[in-house]
C-alpha positions, 0 to 999 in steps of 0.5 A, spaced: 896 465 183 899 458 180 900 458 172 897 452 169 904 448 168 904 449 176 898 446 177 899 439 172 905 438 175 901 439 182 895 434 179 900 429 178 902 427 184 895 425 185 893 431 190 886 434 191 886 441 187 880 447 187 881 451 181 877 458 179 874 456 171 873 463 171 881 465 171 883 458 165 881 457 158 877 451 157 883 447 154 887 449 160 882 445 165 882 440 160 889 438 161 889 440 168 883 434 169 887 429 166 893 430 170 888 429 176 884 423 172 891 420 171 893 420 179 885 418 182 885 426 185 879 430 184 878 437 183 873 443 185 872 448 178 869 454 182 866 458 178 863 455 173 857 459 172 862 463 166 862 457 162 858 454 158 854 448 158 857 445 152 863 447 155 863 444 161 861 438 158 867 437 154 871 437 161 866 431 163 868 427 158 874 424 161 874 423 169 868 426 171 868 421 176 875 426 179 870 433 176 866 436 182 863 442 178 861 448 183 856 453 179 855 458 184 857 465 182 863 467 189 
């Protein structure tokens, strides 16, 4: 598993990322999403179901158009 440096400097070359939300802190998406916003990538959360409502929606509020939330429990 990466750690979540190597997944910002990954997000800012502007690829496409799918990251575990169970396994990251909401802060820790949080920057992750704004290193993909600023490229145009996008990234898949999976498992967001751990996550709650208000949390999720602080992690939409930059670059949702980039945020592909996945809210099944795999």
């Amino acid at each position: 598993m990466k750690s979540t440096s190597e997944i910002i400097i990954l997000a800012g070359t502007g690829v496409n990322i799918i990251v575990d939300a169970k396994t990251k802190s909401i802060s820790e998406i949080i920057m992750i999403v704004g290193a993909i916003g600023r490229k145009n990538g996008r990234i898949t959360l999976k498992n967001c179901d751990f996550k709650s409502v208000s949390e999720l929606l602080m992690v939409c509020r930059n670059y949702p158009d980039c945020i592909t939330l996945d809210l099944t429990n795999s």
